[in-house]
SENU-801783 format. One record per atom (N, C-alpha, C, O, CB): residue number from 1; x, y, z; atom name. Coordinates in steps of 0.001 Angstrom, whole numbers. Glycine has a CB too. Layout:
SENU-801783
     n        xx        yy        zz   atom
   NUM         X         Y         Z     CA
...
END
This chain:
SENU-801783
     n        xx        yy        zz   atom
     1    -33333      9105    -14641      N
     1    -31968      8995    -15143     CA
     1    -31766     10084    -16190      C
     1    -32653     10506    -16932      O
     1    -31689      7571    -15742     CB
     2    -30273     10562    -16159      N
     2    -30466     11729    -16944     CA
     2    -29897     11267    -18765      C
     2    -29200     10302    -19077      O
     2    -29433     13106    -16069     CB
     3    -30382     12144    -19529      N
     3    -30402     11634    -20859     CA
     3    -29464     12353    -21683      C
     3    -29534     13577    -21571      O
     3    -31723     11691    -21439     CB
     4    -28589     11890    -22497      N
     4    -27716     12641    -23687     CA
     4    -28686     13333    -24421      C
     4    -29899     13218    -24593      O
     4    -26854     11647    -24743     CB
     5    -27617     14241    -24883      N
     5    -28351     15305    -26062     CA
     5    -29152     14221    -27278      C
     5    -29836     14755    -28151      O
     5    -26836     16464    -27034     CB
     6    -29011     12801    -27247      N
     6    -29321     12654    -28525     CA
     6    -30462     11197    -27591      C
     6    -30696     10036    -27928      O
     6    -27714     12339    -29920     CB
     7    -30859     11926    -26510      N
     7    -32222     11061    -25579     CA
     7    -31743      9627    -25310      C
     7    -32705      8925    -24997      O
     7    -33898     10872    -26575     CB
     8    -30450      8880    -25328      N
     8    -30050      8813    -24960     CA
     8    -30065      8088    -22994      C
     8    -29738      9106    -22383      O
     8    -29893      9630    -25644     CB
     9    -30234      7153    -22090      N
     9    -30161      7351    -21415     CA
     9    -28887      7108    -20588      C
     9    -28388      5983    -20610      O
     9    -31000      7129    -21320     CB
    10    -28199      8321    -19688      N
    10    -26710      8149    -19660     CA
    10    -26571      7428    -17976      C
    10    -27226      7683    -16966      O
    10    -25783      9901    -19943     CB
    11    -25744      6714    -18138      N
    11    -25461      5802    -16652     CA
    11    -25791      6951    -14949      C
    11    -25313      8084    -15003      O
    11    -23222      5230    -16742     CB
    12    -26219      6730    -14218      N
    12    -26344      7243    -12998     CA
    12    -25235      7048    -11938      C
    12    -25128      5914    -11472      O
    12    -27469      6775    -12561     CB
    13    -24437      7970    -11520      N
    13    -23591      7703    -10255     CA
    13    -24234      8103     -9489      C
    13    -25012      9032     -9707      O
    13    -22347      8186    -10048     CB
    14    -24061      7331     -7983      N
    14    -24182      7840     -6727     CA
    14    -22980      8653     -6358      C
    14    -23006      8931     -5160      O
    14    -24415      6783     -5798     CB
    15    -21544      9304     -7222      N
    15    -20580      9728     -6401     CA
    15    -21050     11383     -6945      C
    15    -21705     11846     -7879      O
    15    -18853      8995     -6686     CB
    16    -20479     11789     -6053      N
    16    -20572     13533     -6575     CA
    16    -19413     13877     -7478      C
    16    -18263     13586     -7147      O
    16    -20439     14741     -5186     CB
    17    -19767     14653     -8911      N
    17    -19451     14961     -9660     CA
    17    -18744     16124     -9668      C
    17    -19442     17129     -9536      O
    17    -20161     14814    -10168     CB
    18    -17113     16361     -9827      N
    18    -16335     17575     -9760     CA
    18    -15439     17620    -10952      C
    18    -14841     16689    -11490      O
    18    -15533     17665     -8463     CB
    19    -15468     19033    -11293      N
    19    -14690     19216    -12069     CA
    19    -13060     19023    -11807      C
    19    -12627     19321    -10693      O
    19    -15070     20280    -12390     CB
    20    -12160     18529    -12823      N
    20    -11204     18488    -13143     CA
    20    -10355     18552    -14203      C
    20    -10207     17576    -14938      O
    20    -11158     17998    -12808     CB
    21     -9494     20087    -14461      N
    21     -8762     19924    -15303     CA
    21     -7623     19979    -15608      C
    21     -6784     20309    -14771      O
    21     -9018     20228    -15748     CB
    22     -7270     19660    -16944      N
    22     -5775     18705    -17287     CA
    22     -5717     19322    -18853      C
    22     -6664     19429    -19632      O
    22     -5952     16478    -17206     CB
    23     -4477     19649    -19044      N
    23     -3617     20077    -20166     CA
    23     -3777     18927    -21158      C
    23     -3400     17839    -20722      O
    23     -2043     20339    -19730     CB
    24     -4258     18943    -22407      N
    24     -3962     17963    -23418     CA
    24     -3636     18569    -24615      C
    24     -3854     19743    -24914      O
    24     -5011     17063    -23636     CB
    25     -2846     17308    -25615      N
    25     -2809     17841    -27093     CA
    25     -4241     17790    -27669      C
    25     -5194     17061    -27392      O
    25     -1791     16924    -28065     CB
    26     -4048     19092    -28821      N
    26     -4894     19407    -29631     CA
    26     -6057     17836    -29835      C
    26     -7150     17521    -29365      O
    26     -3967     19986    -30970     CB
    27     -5076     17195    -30782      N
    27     -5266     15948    -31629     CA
    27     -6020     15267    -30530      C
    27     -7233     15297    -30736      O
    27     -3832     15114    -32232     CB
    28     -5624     14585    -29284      N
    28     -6192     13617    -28139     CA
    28     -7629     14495    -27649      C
    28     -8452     13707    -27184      O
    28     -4875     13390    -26652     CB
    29     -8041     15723    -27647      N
    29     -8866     16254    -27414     CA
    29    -10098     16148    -28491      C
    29    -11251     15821    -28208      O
    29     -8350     17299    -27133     CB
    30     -9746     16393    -29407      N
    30    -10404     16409    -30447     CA
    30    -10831     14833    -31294      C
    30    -11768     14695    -32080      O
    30     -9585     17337    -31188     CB
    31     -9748     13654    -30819      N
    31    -10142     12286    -30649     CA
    31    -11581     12226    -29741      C
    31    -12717     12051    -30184      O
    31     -8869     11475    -29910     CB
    32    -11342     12342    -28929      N
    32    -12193     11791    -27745     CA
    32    -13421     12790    -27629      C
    32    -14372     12671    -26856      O
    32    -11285     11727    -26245     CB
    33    -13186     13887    -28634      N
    33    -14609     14463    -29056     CA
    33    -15152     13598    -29461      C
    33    -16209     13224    -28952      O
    33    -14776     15462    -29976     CB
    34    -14591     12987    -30531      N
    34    -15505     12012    -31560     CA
    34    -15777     11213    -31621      C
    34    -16654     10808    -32384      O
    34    -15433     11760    -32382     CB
    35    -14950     10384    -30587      N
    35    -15840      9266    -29923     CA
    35    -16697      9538    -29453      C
    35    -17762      9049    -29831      O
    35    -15471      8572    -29102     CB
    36    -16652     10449    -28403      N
    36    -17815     10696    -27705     CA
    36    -19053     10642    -28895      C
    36    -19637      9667    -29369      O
    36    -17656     12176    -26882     CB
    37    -19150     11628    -29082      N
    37    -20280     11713    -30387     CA
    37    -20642     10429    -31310      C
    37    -21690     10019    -31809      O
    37    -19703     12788    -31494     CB
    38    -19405     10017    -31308      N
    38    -19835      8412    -32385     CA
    38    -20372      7519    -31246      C
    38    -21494      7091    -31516      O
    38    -18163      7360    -33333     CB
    39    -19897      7118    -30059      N
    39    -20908      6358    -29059     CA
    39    -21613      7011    -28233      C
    39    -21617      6959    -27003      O
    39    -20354      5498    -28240     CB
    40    -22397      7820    -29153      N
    40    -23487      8627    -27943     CA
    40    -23636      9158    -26605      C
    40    -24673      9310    -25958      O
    40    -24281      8054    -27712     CB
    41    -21907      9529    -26152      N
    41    -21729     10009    -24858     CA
    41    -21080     10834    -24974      C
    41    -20628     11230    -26048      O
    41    -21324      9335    -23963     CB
    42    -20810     11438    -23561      N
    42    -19978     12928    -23687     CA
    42    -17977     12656    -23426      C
    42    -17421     11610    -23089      O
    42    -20794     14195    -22030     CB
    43    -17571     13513    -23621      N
    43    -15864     12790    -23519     CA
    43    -16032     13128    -22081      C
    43    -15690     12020    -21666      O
    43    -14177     13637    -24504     CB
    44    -16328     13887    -20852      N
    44    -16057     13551    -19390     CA
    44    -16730     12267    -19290      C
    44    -16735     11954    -18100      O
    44    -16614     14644    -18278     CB
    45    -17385     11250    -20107      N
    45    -17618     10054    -19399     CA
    45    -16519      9610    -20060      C
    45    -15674      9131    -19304      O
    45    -18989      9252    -19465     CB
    46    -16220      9604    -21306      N
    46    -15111      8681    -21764     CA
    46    -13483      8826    -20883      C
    46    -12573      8014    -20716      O
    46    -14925      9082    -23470     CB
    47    -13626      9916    -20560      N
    47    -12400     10505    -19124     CA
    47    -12256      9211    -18411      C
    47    -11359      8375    -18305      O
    47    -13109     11928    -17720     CB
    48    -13471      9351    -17957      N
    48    -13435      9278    -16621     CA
    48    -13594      7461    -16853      C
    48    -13025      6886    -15924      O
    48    -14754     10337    -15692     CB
    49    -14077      6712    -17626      N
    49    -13847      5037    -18163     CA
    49    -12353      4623    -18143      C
    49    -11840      3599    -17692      O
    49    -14375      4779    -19883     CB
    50    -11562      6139    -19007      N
    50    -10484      5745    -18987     CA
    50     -9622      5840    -17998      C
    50     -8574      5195    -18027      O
    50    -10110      6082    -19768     CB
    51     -9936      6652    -16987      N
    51     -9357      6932    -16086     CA
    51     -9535      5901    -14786      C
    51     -8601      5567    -14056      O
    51     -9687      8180    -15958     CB
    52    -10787      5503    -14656      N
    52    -10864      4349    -13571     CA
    52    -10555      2793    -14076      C
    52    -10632      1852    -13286      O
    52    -12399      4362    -12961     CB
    53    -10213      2630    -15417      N
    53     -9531       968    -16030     CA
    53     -7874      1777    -15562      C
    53     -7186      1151    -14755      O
    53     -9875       365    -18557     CB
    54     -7489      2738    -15946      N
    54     -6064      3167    -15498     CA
    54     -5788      2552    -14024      C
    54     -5038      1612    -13760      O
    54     -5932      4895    -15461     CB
    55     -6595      3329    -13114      N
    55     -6540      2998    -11699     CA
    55     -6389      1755    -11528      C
    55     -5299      1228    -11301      O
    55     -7581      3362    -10977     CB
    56     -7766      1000    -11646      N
    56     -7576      -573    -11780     CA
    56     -6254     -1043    -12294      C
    56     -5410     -1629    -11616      O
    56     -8616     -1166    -12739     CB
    57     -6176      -794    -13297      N
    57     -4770     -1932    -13659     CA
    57     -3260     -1305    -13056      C
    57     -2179     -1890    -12996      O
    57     -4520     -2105    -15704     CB
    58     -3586         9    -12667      N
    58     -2454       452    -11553     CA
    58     -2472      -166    -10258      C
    58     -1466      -719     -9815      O
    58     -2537      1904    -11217     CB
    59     -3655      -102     -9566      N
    59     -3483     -1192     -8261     CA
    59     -3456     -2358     -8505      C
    59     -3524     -2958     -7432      O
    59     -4443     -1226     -7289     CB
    60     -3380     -3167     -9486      N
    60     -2613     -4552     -9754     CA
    60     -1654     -4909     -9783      C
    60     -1192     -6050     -9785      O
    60     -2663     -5009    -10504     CB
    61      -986     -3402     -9824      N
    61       645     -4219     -9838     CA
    61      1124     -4765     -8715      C
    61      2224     -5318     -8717      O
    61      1851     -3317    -10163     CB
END
């Protein structure tokens, strides 16, 4: 399993991993730096958490 910079061990997908990018403000970028860093992960995982609870509660409606 592969490990964060800070050893760390970070979750494993079986899906293949692609880049994607998207225009943000300064401020929301620089948020989700620091989370990242304050919970020991990188912001493409925090993306991508937020992005598949989005989905989910979009196909609920």
């Amino acid at each position: 399993m592969a490990q964060s910079k800070r050893g760390r061990e970070l979750p494993k997908s079986s899906e293949e991993k692609r880049s994607f990018f998207a225009t943000l403000s300064a401020d929301v970028i620089k948020a989700m730096k620091q989370a990242a860093l304050e919970d020991d992960t990188t912001a493409s995982e925090l993306f991508e958490q937020a992005a598949r609870e989005w989905l989910d509660r979009r196909s609920k409606r």
